[in-house]
Structures are given as C-alpha cells and as structure tokens.
N, C-alpha and C positions, 0 to 999 in steps of 0.2 A: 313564601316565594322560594322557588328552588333555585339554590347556588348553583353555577356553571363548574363543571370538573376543571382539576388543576390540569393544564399544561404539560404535558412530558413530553421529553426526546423519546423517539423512535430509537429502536435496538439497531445496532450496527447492519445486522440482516437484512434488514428492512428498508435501507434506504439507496439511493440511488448514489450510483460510485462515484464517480466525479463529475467534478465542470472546472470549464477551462474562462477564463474572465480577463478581458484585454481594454485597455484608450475605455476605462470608464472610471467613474468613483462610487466606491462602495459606502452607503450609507445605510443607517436606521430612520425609515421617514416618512409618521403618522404611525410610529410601530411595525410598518414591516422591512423587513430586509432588502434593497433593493440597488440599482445598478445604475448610476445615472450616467447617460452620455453626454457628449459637448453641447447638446441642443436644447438638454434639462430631463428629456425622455426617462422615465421611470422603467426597470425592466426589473419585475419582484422575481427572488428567487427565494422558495422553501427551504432557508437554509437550517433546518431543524431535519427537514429529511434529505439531506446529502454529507455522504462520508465527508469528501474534501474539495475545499474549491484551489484549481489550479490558478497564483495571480502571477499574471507575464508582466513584459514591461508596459507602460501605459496606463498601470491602477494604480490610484490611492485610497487609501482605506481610513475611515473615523472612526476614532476609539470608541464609540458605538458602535460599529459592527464590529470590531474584535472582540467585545465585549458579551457581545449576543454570539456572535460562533463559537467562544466557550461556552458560555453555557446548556449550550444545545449538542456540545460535541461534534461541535463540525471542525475540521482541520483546517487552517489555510496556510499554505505553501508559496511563499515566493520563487518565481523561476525566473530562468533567463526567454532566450529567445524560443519560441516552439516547447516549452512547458521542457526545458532540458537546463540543468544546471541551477541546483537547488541554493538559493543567498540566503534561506530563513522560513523557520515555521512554529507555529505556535503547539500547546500544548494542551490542547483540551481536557481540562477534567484532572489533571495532572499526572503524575505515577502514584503508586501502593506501592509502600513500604517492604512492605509484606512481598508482592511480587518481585521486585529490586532487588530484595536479599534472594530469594530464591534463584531469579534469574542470576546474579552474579558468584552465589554457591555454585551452580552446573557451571558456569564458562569456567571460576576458578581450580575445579575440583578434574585434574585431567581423566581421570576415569569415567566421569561425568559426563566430560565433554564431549570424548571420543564416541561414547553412546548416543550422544545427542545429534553429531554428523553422521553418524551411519545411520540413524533414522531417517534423517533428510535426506541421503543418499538412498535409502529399500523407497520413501514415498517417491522422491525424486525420479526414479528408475525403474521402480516397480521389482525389484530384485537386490538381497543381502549383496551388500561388499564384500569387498574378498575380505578373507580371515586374516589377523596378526598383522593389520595394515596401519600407520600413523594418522595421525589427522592429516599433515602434510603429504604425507603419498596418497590417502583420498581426492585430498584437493589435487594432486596432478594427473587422476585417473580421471576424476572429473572433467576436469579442465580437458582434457585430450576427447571423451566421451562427449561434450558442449562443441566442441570443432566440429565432428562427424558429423554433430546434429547439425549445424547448422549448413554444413554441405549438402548434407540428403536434402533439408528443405531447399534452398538453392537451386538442387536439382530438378527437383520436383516443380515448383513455378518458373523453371527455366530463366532465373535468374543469375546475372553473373556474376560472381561471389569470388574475394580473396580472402579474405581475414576482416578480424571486428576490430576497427579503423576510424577515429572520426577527432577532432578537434574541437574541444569545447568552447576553446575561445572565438573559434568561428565556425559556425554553424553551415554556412554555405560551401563548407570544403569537403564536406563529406561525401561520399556516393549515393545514390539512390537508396539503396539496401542499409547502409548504415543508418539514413536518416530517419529511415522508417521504423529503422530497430531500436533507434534512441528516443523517439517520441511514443514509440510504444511502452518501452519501461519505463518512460518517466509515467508514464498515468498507471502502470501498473505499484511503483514504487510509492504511489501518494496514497494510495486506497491502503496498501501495505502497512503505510505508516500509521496512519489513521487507527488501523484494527491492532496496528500491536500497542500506540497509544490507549484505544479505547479500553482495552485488557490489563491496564497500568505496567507493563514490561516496557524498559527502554531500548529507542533504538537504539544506540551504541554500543550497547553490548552483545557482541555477534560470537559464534561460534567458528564459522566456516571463513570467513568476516573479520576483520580485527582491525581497529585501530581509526576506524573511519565514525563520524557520527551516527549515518547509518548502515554499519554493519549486521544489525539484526534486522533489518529491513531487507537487507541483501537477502539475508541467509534465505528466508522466508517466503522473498519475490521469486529467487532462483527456482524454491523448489515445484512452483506452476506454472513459471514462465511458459513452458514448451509448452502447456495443454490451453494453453488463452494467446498472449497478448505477440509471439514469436510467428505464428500463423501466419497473423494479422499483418506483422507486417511485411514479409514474403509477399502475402497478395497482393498487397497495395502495392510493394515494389515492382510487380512482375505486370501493373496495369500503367506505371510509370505518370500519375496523372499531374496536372498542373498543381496542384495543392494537397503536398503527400501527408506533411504531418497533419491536416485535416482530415482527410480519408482514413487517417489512421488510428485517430481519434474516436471516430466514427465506429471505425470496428470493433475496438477496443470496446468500447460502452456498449455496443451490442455484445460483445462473449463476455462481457462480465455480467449481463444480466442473464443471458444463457445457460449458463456456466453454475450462477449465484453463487459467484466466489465472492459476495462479503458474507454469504452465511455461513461458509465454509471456513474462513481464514480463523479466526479465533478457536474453532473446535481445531482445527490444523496444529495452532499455536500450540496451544494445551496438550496434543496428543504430542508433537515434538519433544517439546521439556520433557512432559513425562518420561521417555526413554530414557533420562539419566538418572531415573531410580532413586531420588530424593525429595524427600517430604518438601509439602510446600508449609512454612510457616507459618501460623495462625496471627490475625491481623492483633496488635494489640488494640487494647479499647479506647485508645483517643485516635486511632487511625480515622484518617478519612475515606470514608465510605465509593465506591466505585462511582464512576459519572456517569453511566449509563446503567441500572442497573435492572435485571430481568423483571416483569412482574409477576408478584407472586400468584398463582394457582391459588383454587379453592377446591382440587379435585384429585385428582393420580395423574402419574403424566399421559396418562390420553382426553383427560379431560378439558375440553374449548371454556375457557372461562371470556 
C-alpha cells in the first residue's frame, strides 16, 4: 500500500498575502485550522497557504493554533483597531544565526550601510543618489521626495491632502486620506514582516530605520510602498465610502496578487543586503535549518520538476 506524501508548507511566493480575522476564536478542530464565531459556526482557513493572519480586537487564539501557524510559517500579528497598531507577533520558524550576524555586520559596519541605503533609495526611485551624501542627508532627501509624492497622488485623485497626520490612540480622528493610508501599510507591513521572518533576518534591525522593533520592515515596506499599497489608498480616499479601511483592504489584496509582491520581497531582500558588499556567513553545522525551505530540483534551473 502506497504511503500519502508528507505535508509541506508552501514557499512564501505562493501563498496568499494576508487576512484580516476579528469577534472570533481561532482554533485547531478535527485538525483543521478554523475560526469560530459566537454561534459555534466553523469558518476553515488554509493557514499553511497564507503569509500572515492580521488578529484585531475581538480574537482569541488556542495554543493550538499558534502552534500549527508556526509550523506552517504563517505569521500572526496582533493589532489594534482597523489592522493599525501592532501589540505582538510571533515568530515563525525562528531566525538564522547565520543571517543575524550577517544582517547586523551591514547595519554595524557604516560603509556597509550607507551602500545598503542607497540601494534602497536607486530601487526605491528608480535613479542613483546623489554622490558624498550621509545616511541622514538621504533620509532627509528622502523624506522631502515621500512629501511631493504624496501631493502629486492627492492631486491626481483629487484628494484633499495636508501632511501625514493621524493618532494611533484613536483611530477616528484621522482624515479620510490618513486612514486609508494607515490601514493600507498596516497589511503592507504584515506581509513584510512575514518575508523578512521567512528569510530568517530580523525585523529590528533596520538601516534607513533604527531603533524601533520593526525597523527593517520599514526599510523594506518603504521601498514598494508607492508601486502597491499608496495607490490604493488615494483611491479609496478619493471614493470617500462608508467603510474605508475595508475597501482598502480589498485593494490591497488585489495589488498584491497583481503585483506578486510575495514572490518578489525576499529576491528584493537579498539583492538589498547584497549592496553592502559582504560575504554572507556560512551556517554552522548545528544551525537550524530554514522553515520554509525551497525544493530541491532534479534538473537545471529550467527544469519543472
């Protein structure tokens, strides 16, 4: 009798970017993953094929299903109200040692580093920085260049626009434009984390970034923000509807499947670092092995195995 194939997680590529999960309890129950609401109703989610589940206020979770979204490398993120204001997230799969030292060799090594912002800034912009520039006078060329954009689009969806403005501890005092711009980066920033966990590099260690847990989530989110999830939320602000951070959500999961920005973030990652020109470490031999890791080929790389 033929044995059933083992079980594996799906490649970061491959699966579906986020979901957002609210007023249910997350359980493991008869084996699969699922969502119960107040009435008992079972609502199964694949969570082997999704980056990260966004949990707002209203979920409880059983250490059975924390336990199954590690292993599967799914992320889950605690937020506040509208998937904005991160309390907590776990850690799928854990970090590499190995990548650890590497990433905190470039942040610590400033020659390193500076090569590694100006790479974010040529992908970011599409054009070299200026020459014999600081990180810090980067960051404020930046910063000044992130204003105009975000005027032109304003513009553009005839939207009315002062500056990026909003209060985290309450959520209803923001503008239209704000709130669409805040629930857009938060589900940009979960998928972010997700692929720089999956790649074992920590979020805190940021470049562009410092000092925050996720700083290297920043660096990373920043440099595709404008080609996805900034769009998205112009438009929605510009259609003013009853339920923005919904709509906005909504977009969001459409340009990221459009887009396939989770097949792209981790090659992204890897071509960043790279730019500061140092070897990556070789894993020693008790390391633990990656949580998601490719399979291997039995061909050349044009071969469909």
């Amino acid at each position: 009798m033929n044995e059933l194939p083992k079980l594996k997680p799906l490649m970061m590529k491959e699966r579906l970017s986020v979901l957002f999960v609210e007023k249910g309890n997350l359980d493991v129950l008869d084996g699969a993953f699922v969502v119960v609401d107040k009435n008992g109703v079972r609502t199964h989610i694949p969570v082997g094929g999704v980056a990260c589940l966004m949990l707002e206020p209203g979920t409880r979770v059983s250490h059975a299903a924390v336990t199954l979204a590690s292993r599967v490398g799914c992320l889950l993120v605690w937020t506040g109200e509208a998937g904005v204001r991160l309390y907590a997230s776990g850690q799928p799969g854990g970090a590499r040692a190995d990548r650890l030292l590497y990433q905190a060799r470039l942040a610590l090594d400033d020659e390193a580093r500076l090569k590694v912002v100006r790479k974010m800034y040529a992908v970011r912009f599409g054009e070299e920085p200026p020459a014999k520039r600081s990180v810090e006078q980067l960051r404020g060329i930046e910063g000044q260049r992130v204003k105009r954009m975000y005027q032109l689009l304003a513009q553009k969806h005839k939207v009315e626009w002062k500056h990026r403005d909003y209060d985290y501890t309450e959520w209803g005092s923001g503008d239209m434009a704000n709130r669409c711009l805040s629930a857009a980066t938060a589900s940009l920033y979960g998928i972010t984390e997700a692929a720089v966990l999956a790649a074992g590099y920590a979020p805190a260690i940021g470049f562009i970034h410092t000092g925050k847990p996720l700083s290297f989530v920043y660096d990373i989110a920043d440099v595709v923000k404008f080609e996805t999830v900034v769009p998205v939320a112009f438009q929605v602000a510009a259609q003013k509807p009853a339920s923005p951070e919904q709509r906005v959500r909504l977009g969001c999961r459409d340009i990221f499947r459009s887009t396939r920005i989770l097949e792209k973030m981790i090659p992204l990652i890897e071509e960043i670092l790279a730019a500061g020109g140092l070897e990556i470490p070789k894993a020693h031999e008790e390391a633990v092995p990656i949580a998601i890791p490719n399979p291997e080929g039995i061909g050349d790389a044009g071969h469909r195995s």
